[in-house]
N, CA, C and O atoms as a GROMACS GRO file, in nm:
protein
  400
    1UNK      N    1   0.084  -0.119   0.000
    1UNK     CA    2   0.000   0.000   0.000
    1UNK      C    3   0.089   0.125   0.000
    1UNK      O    4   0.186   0.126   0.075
    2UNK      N    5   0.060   0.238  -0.084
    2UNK     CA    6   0.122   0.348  -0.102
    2UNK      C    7   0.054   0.460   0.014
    2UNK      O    8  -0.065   0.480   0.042
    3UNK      N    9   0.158   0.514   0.059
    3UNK     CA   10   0.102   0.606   0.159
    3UNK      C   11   0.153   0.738   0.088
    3UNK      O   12   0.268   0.781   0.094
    4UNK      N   13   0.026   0.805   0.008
    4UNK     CA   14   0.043   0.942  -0.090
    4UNK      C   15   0.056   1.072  -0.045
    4UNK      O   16   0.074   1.165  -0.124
    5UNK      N   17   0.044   1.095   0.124
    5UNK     CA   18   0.062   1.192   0.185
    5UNK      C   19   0.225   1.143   0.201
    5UNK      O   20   0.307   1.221   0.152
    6UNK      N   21   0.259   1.067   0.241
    6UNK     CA   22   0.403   1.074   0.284
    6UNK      C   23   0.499   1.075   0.131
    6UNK      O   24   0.605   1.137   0.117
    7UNK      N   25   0.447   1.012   0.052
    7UNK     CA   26   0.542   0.980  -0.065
    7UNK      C   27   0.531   1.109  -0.127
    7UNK      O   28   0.640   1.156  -0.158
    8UNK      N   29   0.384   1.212  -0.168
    8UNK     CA   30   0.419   1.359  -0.193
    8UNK      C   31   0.498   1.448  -0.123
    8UNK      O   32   0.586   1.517  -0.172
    9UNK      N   33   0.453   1.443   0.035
    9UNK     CA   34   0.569   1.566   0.105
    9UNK      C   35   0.691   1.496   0.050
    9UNK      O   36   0.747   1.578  -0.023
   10UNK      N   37   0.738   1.418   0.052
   10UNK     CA   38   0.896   1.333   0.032
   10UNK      C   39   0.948   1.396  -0.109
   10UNK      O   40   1.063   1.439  -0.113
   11UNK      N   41   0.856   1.404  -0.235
   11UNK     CA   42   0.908   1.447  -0.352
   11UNK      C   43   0.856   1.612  -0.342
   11UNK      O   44   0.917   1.693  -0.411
   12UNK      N   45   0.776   1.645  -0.281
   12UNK     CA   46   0.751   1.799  -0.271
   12UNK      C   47   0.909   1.840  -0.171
   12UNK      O   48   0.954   1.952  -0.194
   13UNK      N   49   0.964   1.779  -0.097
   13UNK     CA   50   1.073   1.787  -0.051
   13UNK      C   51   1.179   1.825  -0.151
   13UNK      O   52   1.243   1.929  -0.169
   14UNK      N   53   1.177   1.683  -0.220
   14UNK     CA   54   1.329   1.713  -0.316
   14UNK      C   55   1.295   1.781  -0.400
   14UNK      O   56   1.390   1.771  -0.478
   15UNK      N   57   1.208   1.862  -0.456
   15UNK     CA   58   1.161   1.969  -0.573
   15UNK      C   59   1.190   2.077  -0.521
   15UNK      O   60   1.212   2.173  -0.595
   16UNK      N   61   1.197   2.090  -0.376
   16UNK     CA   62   1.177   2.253  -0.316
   16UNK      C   63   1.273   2.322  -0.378
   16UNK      O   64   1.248   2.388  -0.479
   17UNK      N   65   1.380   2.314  -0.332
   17UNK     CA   66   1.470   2.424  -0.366
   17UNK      C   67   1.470   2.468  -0.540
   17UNK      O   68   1.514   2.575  -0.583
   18UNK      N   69   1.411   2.359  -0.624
   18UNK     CA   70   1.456   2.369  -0.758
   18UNK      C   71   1.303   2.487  -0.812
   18UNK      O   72   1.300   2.577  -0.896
   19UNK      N   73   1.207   2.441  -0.732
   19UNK     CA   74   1.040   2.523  -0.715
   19UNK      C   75   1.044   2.681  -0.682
   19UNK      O   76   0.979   2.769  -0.738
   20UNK      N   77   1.164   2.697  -0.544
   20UNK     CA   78   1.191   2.809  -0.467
   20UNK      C   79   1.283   2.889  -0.582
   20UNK      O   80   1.262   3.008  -0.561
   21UNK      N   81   1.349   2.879  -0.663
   21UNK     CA   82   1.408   2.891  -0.785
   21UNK      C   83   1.364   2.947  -0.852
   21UNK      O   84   1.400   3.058  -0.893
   22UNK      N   85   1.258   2.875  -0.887
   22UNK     CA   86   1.172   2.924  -1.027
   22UNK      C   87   1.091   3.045  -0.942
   22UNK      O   88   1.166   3.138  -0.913
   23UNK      N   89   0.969   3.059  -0.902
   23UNK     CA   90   0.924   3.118  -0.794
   23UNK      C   91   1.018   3.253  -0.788
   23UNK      O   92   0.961   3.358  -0.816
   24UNK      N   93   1.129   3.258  -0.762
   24UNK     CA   94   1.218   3.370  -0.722
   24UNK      C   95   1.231   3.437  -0.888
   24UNK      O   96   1.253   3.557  -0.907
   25UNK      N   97   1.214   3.346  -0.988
   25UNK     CA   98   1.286   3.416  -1.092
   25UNK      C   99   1.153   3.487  -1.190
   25UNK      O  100   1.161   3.561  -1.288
   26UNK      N  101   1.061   3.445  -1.135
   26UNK     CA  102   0.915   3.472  -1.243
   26UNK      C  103   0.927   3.605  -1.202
   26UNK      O  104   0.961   3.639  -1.088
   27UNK      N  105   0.895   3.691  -1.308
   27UNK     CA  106   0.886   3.884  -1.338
   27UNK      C  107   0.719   3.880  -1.322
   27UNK      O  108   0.662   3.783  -1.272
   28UNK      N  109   0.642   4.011  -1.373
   28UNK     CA  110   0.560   4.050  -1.413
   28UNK      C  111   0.442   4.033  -1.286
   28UNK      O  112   0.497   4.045  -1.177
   29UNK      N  113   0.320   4.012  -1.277
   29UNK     CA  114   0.232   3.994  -1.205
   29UNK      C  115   0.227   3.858  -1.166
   29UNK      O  116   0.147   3.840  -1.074
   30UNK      N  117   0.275   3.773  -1.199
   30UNK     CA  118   0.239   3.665  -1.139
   30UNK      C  119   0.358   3.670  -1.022
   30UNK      O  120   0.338   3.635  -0.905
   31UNK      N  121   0.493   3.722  -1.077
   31UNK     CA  122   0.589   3.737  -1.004
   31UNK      C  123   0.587   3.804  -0.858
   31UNK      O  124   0.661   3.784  -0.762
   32UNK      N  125   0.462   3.902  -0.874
   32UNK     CA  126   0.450   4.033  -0.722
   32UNK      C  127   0.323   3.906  -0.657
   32UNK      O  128   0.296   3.903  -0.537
   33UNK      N  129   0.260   3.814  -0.753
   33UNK     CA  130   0.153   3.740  -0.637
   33UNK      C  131   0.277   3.636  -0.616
   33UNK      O  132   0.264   3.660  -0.496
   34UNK      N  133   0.364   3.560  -0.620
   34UNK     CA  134   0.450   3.492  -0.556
   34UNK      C  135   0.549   3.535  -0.488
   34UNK      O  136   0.582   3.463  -0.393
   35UNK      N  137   0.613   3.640  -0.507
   35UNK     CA  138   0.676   3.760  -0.417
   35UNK      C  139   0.600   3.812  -0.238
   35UNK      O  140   0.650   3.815  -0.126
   36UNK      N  141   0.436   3.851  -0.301
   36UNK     CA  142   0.365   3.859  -0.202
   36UNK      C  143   0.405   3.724  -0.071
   36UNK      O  144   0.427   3.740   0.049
   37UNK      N  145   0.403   3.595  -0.155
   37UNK     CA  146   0.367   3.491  -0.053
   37UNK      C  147   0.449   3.430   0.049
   37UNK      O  148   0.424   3.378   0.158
   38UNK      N  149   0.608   3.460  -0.049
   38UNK     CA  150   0.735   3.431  -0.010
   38UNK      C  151   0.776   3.525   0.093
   38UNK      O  152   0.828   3.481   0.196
   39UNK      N  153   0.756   3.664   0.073
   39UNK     CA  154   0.806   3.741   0.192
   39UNK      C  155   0.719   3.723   0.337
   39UNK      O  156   0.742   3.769   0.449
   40UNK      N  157   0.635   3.656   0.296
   40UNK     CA  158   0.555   3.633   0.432
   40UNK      C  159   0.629   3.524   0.524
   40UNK      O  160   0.632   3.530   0.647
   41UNK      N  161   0.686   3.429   0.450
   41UNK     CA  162   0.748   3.284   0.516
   41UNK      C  163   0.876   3.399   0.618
   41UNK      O  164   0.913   3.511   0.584
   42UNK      N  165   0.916   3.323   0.740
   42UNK     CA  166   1.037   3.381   0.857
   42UNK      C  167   1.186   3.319   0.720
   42UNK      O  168   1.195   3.257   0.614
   43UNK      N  169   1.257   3.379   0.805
   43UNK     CA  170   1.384   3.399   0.758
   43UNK      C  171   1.422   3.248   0.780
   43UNK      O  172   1.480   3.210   0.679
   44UNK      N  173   1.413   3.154   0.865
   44UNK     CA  174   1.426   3.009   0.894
   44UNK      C  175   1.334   2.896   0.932
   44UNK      O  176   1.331   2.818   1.027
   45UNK      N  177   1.245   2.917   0.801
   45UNK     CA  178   1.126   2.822   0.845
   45UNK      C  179   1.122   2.755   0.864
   45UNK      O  180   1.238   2.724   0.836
   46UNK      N  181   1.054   2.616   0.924
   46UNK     CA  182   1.036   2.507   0.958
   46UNK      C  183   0.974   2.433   0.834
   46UNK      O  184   0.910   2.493   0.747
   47UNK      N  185   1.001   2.281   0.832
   47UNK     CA  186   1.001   2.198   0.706
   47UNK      C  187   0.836   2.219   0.695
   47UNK      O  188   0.788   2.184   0.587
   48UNK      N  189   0.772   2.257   0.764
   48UNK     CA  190   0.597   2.220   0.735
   48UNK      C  191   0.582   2.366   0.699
   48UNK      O  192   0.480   2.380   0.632
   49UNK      N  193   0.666   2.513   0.724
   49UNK     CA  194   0.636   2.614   0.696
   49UNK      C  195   0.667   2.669   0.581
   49UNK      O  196   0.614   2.770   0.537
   50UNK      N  197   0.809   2.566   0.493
   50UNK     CA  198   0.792   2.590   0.349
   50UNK      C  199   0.739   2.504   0.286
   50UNK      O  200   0.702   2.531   0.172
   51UNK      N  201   0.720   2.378   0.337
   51UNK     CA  202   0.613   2.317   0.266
   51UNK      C  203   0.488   2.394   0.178
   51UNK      O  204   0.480   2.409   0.056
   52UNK      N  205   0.383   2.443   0.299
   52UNK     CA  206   0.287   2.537   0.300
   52UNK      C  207   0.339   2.690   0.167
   52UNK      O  208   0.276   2.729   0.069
   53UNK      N  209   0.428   2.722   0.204
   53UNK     CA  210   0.459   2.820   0.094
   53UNK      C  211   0.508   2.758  -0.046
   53UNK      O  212   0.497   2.854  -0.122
   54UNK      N  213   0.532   2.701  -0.086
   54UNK     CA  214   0.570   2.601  -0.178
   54UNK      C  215   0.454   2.542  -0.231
   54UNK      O  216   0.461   2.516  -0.352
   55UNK      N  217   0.337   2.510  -0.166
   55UNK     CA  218   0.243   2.444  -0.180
   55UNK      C  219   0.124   2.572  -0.251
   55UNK      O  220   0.066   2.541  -0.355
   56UNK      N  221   0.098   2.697  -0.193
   56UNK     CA  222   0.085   2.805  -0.174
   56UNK      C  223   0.118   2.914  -0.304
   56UNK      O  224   0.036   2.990  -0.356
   57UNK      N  225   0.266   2.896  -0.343
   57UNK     CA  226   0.310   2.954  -0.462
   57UNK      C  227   0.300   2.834  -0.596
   57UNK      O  228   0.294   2.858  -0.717
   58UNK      N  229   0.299   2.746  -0.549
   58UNK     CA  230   0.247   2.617  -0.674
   58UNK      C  231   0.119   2.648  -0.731
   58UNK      O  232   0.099   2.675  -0.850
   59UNK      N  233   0.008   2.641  -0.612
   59UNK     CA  234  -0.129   2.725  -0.643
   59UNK      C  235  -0.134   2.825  -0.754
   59UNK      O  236  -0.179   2.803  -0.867
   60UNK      N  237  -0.083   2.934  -0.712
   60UNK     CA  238  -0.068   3.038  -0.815
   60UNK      C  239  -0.034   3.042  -0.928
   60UNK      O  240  -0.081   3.103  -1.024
   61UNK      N  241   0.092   2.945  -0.914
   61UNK     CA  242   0.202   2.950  -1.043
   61UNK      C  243   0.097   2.856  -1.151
   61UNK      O  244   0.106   2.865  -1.273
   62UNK      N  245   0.008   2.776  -1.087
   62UNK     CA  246  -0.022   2.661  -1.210
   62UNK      C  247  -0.204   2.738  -1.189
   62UNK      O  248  -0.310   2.682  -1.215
   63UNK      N  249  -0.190   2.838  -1.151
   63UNK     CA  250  -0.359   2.897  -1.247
   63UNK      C  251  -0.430   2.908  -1.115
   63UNK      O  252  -0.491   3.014  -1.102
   64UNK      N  253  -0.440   2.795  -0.979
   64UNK     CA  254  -0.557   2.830  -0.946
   64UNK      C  255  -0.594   2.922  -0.811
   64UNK      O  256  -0.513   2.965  -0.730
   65UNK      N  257  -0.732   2.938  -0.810
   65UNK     CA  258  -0.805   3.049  -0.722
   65UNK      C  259  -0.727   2.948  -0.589
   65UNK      O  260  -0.731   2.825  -0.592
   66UNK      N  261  -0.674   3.012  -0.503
   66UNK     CA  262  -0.622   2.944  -0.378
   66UNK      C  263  -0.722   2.957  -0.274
   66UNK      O  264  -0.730   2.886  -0.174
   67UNK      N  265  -0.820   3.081  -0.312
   67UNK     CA  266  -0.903   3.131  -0.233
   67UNK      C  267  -1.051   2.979  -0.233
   67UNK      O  268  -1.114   2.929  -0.140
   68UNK      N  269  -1.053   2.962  -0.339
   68UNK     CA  270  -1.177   2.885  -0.398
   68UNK      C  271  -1.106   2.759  -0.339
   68UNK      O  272  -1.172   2.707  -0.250
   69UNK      N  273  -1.012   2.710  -0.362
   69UNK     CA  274  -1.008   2.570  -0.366
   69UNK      C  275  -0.961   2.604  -0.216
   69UNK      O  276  -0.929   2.493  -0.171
   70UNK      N  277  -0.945   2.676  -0.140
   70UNK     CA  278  -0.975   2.586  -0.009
   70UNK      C  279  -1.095   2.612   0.123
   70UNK      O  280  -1.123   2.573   0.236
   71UNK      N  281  -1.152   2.731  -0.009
   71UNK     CA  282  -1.270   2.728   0.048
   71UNK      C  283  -1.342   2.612   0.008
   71UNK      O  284  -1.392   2.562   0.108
   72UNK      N  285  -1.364   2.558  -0.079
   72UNK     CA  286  -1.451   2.399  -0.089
   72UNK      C  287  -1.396   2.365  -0.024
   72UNK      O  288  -1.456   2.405   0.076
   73UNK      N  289  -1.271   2.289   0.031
   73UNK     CA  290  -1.216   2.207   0.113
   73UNK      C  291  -1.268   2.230   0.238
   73UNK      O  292  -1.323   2.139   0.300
   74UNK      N  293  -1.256   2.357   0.290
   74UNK     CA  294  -1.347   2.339   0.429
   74UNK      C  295  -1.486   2.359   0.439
   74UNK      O  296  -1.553   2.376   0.541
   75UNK      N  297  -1.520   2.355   0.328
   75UNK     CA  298  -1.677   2.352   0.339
   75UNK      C  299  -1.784   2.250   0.326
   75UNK      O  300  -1.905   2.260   0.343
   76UNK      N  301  -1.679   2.113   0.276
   76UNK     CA  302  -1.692   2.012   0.272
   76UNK      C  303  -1.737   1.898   0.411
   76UNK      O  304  -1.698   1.916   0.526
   77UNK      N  305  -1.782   1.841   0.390
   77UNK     CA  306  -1.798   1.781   0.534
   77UNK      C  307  -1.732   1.671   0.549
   77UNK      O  308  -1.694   1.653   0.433
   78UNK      N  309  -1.682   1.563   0.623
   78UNK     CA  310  -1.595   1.454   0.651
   78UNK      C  311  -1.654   1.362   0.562
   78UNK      O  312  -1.582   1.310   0.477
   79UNK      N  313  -1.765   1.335   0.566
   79UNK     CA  314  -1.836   1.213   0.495
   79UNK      C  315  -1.778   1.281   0.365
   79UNK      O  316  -1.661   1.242   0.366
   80UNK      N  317  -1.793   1.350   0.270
   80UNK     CA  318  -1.752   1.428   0.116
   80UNK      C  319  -1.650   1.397   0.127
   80UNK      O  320  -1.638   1.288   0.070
   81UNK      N  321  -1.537   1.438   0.181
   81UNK     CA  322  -1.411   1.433   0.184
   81UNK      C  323  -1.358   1.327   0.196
   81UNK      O  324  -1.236   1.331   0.178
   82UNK      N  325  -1.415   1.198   0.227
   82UNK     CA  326  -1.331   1.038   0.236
   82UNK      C  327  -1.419   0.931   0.202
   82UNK      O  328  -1.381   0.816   0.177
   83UNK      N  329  -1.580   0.986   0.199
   83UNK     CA  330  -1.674   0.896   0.152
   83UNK      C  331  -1.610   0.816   0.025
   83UNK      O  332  -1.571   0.700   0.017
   84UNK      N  333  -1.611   0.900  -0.052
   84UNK     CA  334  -1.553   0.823  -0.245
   84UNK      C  335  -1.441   0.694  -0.184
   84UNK      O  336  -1.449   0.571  -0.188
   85UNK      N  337  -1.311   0.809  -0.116
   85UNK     CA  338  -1.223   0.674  -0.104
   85UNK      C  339  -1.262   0.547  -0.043
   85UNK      O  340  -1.220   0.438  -0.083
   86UNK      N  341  -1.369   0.568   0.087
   86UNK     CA  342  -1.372   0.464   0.109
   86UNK      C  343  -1.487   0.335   0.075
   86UNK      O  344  -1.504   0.220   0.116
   87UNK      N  345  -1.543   0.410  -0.009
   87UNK     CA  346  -1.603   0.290  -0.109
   87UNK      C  347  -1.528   0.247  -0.255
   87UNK      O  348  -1.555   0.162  -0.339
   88UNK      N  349  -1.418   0.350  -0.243
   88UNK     CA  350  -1.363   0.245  -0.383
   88UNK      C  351  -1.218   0.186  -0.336
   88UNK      O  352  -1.117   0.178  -0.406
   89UNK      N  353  -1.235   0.144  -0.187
   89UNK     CA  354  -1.080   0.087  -0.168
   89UNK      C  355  -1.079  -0.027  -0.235
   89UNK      O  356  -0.986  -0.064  -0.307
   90UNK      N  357  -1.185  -0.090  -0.214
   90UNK     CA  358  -1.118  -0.267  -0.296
   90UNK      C  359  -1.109  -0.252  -0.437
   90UNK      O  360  -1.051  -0.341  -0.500
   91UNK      N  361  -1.155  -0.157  -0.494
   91UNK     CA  362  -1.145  -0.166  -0.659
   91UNK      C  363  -1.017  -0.081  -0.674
   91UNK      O  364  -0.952  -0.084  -0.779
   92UNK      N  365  -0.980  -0.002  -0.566
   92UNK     CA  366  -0.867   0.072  -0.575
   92UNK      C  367  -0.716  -0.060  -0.528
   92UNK      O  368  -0.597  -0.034  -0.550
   93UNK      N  369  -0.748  -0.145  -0.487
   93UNK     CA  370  -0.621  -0.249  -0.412
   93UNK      C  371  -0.621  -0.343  -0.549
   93UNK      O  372  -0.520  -0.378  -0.610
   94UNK      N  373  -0.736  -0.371  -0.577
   94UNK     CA  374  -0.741  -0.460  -0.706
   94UNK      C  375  -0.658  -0.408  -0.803
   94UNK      O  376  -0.550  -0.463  -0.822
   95UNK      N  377  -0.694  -0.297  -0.876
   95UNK     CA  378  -0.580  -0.216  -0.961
   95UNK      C  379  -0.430  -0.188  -0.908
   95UNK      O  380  -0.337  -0.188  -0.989
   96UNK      N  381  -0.404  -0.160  -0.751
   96UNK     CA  382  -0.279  -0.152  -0.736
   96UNK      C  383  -0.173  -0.213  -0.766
   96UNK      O  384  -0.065  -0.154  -0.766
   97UNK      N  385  -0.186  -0.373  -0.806
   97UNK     CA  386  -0.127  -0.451  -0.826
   97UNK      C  387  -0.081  -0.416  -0.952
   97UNK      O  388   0.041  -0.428  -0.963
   98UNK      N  389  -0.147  -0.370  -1.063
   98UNK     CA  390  -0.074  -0.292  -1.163
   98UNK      C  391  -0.037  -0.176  -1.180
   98UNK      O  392  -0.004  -0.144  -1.294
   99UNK      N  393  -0.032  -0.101  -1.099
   99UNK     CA  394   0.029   0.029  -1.051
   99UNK      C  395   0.196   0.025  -1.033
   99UNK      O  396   0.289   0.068  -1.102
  100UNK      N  397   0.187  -0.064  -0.881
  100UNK     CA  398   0.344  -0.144  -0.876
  100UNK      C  399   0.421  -0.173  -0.968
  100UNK      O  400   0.528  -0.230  -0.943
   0.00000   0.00000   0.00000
């Protein structure tokens, strides 16, 4: 079984610095809304606090409303939010085997 929260932070890990890069080098308006987000992070953040900014300036950089998508997310209720997965685990374990 793949655990996709741990295996994303792990590669959102090794991308950072190459992400924090790009991010630093974008001009124009998209550049002052990722500028905005970055000067907010402390001078020595903690691994979950550039996570979040990284996660944050990804939003932006690839198009979307950050505002919208996490307003659905909390507006969602627990059952919405894990119901799907957990009626398609066995058709989801069945396929894993060709995933691997």
């Amino acid at each position: 079984m793949v655990h996709l929260e741990s295996k994303f932070m792990s590669k959102l890990d090794e991308y950072t610095s190459g992400l924090m890069k790009l991010f630093h080098s974008k001009g124009g308006t998209m550049g002052l809304k990722l500028q905005a987000i970055l000067l907010k992070a402390p001078t020595n953040p903690s691994i979950s606090m550039t996570r979040d900014v990284v996660i944050r300036c990804l939003m932006v950089y690839l198009g979307e409303s950050t505002d919208q998508l996490l307003k659905e997310y909390n507006d969602a209720d627990e059952d919405t939010v894990t119901g799907p997965c957990h009626a398609e685990d066995e058709n989801l374990q069945h396929q894993d085997r060709y995933i691997r």
